[in-house]
C-alpha positions in Angstrom: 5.1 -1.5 30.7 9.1 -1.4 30.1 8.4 -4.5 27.5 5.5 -3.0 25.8 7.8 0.4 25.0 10.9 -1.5 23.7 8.7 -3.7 21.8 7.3 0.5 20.5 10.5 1.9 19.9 11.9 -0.5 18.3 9.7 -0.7 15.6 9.1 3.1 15.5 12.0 3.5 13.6 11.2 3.2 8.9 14.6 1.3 8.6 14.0 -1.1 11.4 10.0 -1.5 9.7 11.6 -2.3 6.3 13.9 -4.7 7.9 10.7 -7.0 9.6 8.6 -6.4 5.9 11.6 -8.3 4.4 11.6 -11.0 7.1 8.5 -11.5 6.6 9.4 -12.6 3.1 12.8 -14.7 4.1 15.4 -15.5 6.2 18.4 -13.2 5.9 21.7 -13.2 7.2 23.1 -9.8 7.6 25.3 -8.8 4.6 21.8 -9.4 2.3 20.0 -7.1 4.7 22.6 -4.5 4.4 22.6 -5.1 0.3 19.1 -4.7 0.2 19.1 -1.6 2.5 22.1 0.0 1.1 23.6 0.8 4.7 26.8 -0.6 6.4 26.9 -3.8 8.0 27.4 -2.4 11.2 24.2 -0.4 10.8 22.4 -3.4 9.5 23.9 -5.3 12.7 22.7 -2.4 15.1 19.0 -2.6 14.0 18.8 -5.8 14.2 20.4 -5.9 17.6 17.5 -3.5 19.1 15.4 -6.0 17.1 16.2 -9.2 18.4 16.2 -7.4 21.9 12.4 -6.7 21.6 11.5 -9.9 21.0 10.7 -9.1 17.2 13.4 -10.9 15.7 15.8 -13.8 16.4 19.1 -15.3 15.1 20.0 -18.8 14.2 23.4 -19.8 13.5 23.6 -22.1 10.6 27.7 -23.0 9.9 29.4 -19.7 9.1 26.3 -17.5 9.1 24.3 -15.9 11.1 20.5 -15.6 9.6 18.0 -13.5 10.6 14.0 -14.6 10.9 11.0 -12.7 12.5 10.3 -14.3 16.2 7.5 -16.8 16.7 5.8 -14.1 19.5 6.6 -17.0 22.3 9.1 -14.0 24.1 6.2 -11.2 24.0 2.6 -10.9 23.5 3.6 -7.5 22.7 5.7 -8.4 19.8 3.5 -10.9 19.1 1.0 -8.4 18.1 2.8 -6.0 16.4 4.3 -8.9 14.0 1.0 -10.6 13.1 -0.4 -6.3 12.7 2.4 -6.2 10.5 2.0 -8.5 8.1 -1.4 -6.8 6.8 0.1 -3.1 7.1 2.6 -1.5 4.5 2.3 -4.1 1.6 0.7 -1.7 -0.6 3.4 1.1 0.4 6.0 1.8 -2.6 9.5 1.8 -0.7 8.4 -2.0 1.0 7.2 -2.9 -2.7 10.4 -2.1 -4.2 12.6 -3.2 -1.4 11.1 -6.5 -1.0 9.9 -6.9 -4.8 14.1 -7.2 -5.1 14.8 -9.6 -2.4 15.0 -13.1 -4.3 17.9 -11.5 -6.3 20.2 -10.9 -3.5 22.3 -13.7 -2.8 24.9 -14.1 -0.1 27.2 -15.7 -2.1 27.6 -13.3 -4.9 27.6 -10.7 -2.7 31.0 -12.2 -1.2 32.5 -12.3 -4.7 32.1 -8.8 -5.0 
């Protein structure tokens, strides 16, 4: 039961939800998440913490960054669930169109020059 209602809260909350809709369109590393959300990094950093620790999301270190990708379900049939659910719900809604409509335009790299 305690796995099933982190796996729940976690994705109870609309920024953590908008967060997996644009995983589900590319990796990420965490400075593009917080560009795309228009929060702080260490907001971006504290969803994705909750995230990762639901089995919903994991991390891969690749050099310098960190990057962001939704979980294969292996960790929890729970998760599992919810992520393959997820991937039919929402796509029609207008703030996961927009967010993730904008997503292939965010770029680490100029977002460092700034």
């Amino acid at each position: 039961m305690k796995e099933f209602i982190k796996v729940m809260k976690a994705a109870s909350d609309p920024t953590r939800v908008k967060i997996l809709k644009m995983l589900e369109k590319r990796e990420m590393c965490v400075c593009e998440i917080q560009t795309a959300l228009g929060t702080a990094q260490s907001t971006a950093s504290k969803h994705l913490r909750i995230l990762e620790d639901a089995g919903l999301v994991v991390s891969k270190k690749d050099g310098l960054w960190v990057n962001y990708l939704l979980a294969d379900g292996r960790q929890s049939p729970y998760a599992a669930s919810l992520l393959g659910n997820l991937r039919h719900w929402l796509n029609d809604a207008p703030e996961i169109t927009d967010l993730t409509g904008n997503l292939f335009k965010i770029n680490r790299f100029e977002i460092l020059k700034k």
